[in-house]
C-alpha positions in Angstrom: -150.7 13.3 -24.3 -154.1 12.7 -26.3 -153.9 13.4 -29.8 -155.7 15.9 -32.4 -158.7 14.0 -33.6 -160.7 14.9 -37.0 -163.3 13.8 -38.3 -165.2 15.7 -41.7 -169.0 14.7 -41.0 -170.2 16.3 -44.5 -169.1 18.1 -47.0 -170.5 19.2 -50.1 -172.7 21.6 -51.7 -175.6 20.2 -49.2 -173.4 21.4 -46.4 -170.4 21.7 -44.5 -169.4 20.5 -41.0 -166.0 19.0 -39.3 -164.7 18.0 -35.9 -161.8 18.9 -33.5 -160.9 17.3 -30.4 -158.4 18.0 -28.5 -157.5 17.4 -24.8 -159.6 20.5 -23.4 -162.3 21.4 -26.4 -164.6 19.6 -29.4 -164.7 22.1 -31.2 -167.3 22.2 -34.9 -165.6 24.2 -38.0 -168.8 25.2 -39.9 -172.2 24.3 -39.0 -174.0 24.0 -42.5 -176.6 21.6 -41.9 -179.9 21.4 -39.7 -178.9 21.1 -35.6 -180.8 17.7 -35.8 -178.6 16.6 -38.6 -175.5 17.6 -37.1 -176.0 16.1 -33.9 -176.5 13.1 -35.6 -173.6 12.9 -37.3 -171.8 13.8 -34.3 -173.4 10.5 -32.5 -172.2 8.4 -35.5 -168.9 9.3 -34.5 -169.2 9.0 -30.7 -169.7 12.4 -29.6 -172.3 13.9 -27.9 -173.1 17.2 -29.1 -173.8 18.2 -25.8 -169.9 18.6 -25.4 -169.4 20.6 -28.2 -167.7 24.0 -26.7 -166.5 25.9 -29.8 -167.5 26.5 -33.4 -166.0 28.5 -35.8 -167.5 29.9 -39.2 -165.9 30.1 -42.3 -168.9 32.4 -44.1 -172.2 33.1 -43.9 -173.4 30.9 -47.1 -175.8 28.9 -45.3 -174.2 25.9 -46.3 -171.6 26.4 -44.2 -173.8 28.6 -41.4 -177.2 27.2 -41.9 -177.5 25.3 -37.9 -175.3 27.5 -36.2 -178.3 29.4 -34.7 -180.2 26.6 -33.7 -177.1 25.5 -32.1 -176.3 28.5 -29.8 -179.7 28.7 -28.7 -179.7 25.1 -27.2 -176.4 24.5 -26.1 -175.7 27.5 -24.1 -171.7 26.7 -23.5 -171.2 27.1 -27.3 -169.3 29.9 -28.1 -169.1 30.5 -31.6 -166.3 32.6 -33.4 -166.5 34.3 -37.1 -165.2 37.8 -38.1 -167.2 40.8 -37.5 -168.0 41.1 -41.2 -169.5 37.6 -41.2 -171.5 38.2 -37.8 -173.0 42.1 -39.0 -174.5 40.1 -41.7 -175.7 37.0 -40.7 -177.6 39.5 -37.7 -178.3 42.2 -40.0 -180.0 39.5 -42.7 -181.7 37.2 -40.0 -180.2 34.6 -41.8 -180.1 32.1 -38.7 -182.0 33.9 -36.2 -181.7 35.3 -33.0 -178.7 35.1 -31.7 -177.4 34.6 -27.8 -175.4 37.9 -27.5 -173.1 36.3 -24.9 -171.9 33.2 -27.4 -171.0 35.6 -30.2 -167.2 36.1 -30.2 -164.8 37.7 -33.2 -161.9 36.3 -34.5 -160.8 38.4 -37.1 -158.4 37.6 -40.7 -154.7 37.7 -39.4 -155.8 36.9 -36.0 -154.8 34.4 -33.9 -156.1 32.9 -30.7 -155.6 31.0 -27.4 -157.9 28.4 -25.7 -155.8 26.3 -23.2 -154.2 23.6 -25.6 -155.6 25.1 -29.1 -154.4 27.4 -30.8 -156.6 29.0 -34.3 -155.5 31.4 -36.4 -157.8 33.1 -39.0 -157.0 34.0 -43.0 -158.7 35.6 -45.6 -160.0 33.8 -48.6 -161.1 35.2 -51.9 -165.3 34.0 -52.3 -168.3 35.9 -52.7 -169.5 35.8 -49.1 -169.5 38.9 -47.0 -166.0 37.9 -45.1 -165.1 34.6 -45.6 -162.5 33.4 -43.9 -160.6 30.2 -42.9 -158.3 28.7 -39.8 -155.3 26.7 -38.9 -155.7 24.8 -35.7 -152.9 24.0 -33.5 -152.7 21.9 -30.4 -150.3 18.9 -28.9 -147.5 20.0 -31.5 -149.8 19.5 -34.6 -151.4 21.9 -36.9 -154.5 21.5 -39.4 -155.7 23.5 -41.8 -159.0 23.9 -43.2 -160.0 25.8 -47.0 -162.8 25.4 -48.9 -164.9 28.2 -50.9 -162.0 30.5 -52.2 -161.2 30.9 -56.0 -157.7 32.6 -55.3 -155.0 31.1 -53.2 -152.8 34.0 -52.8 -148.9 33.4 -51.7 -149.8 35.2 -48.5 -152.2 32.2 -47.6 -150.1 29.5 -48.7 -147.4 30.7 -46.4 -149.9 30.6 -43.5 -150.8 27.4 -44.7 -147.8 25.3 -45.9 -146.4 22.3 -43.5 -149.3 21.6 -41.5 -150.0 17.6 -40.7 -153.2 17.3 -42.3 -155.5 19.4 -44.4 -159.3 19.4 -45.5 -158.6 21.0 -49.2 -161.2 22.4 -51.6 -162.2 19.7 -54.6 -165.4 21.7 -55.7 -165.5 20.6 -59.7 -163.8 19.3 -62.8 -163.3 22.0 -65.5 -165.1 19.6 -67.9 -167.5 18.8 -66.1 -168.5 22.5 -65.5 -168.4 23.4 -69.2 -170.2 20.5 -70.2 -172.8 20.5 -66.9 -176.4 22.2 -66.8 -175.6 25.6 -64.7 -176.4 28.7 -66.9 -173.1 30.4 -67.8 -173.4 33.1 -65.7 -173.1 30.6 -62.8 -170.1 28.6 -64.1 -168.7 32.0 -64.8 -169.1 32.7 -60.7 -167.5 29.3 -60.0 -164.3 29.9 -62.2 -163.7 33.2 -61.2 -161.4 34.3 -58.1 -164.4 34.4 -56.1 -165.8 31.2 -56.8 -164.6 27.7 -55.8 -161.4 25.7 -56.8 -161.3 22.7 -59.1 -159.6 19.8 -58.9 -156.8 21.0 -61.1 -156.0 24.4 -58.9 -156.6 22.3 -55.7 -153.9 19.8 -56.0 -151.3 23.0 -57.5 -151.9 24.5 -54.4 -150.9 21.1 -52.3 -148.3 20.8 -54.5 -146.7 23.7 -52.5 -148.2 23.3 -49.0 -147.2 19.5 -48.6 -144.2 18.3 -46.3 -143.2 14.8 -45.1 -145.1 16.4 -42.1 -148.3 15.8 -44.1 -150.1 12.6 -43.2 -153.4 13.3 -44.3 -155.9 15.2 -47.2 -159.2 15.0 -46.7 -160.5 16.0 -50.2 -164.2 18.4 -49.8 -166.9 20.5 -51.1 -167.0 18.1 -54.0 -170.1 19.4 -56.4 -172.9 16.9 -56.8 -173.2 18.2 -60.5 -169.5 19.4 -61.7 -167.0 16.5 -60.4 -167.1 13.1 -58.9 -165.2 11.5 -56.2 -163.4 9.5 -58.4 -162.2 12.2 -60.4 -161.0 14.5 -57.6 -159.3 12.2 -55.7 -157.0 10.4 -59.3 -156.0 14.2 -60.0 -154.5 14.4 -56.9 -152.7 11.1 -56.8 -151.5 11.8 -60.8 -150.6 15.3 -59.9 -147.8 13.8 -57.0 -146.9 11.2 -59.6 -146.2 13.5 -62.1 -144.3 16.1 -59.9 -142.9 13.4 -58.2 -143.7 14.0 -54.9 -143.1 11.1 -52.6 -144.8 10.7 -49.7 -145.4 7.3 -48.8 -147.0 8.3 -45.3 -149.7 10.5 -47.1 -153.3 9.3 -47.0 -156.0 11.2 -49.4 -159.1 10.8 -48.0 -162.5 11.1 -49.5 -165.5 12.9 -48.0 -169.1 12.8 -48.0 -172.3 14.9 -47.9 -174.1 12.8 -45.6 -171.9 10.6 -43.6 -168.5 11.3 -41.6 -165.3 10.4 -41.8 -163.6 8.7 -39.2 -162.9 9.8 -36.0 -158.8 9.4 -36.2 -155.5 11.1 -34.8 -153.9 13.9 -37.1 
């Protein structure tokens, strides 16, 4: 049987955009860069964008939604899934165009869904978008999860989440880093709060419950360019399963990028 495949093409506050493959589908999560861009990046990892047949959006922040438009309109066997919420806005705002009627599909918080061997279900997260949302996918007897842009991590969610074989985790900023960066206050006030982001500290707490021997991989994302550094997202992680003394010898923290991917690799 041929195995999940991931691969995290960018992430960052530049945008936001990941790979599935399974058996039957390639399937994008988020489309937050230009449709030039992200089939590039798909080409650096082997795929032609051309047999990309689902996409599902977390939010309508157009670093996370920015190319799905262009997308639908040229590849006409995309069918792209969000909640309603997310949908009436990005149509009501003309934030990425027109859109093909017939490629719009819902998928709404709580929901789950079937698509031969893949199976997503949807949660709610707490950011300031208009419904922002995120998924587990399932298929060939493993499970990923995907969460970024949320400043709340209720115990709802992490029961949803807990136990899956790999995860792409929010590591948006260092408190320090925040408090001592150049946004206005008002700003790093919106990034603390519940509907902000989650910093390194809240990130690996929340992993801290969600991990299992299962767990073979964390890809660690939506690192801010100004408020953290790969360096210092990916120690607090490592010291935070030293210090709780978490073993898991199997687990592999992975780093990612805002303008290359990760590789292509069995979950």
């Amino acid at each position: 049987m041929k195995n999940v495949k991931v691969s995290v093409l960018a992430s960052g506050s530049t945008g936001n955009t990941s790979l599935i493959e399974t058996k039957h589908h390639k399937i994008l999560m988020d489309a937050g860069l230009s449709g030039k861009k992200i089939k590039e990046l798909l080409s650096q990892v082997g795929v032609d964008i051309n047999e990309i047949d689902l996409a599902f959006l977390s939010h309508d922040h157009s670093d996370h939604s920015k190319g799905l438009g262009i997308l639908m309109r040229r590849y006409p066997r995309l069918n792209a899934y969000a909640n309603s919420g997310t949908w009436d806005y990005l149509i009501k705002e003309n934030k990425i165009g027109k859109l093909p009627v017939e490629q719009i599909n819902t998928i709404e918080p709580g929901e789950e869904k079937s698509f031969d061997d893949l199976t997503v279900r949807a949660f709610a997260t707490s950011h300031d978008a208009a419904q922002p949302q995120y998924y587990v996918f399932k298929s060939a007897g493993k499970k990923m999860a995907f969460l970024t842009d949320t400043g709340y991590v209720s115990k709802k969610v992490i029961q949803v989440i807990k136990d899956c074989d790999a995860y792409l985790m929010e590591y948006n900023y260092d408190n320090q880093m925040l408090r001592d960066g150049p946004y206005s206050w008002q700003l790093k006030a919106r990034i603390l709060s519940d509907y902000g982001h989650l910093s390194n500290d809240q990130a690996s707490s929340v992993l801290g419950e969600i991990l299992s021997k299962r767990t073979k991989r964390v890809y660690l994302a939506h690192r801010s360019q100004h408020n953290n550094s790969l360096e210092l997202a990916h120690q607090n992680l490592v010291n935070y399963l030293q210090q709780h003394q978490i073993d898991l010898p199997d687990l592999k923290i992975i780093d990612t990028y805002p303008d290359h991917p990760t590789e292509l690799v069995s979950i």
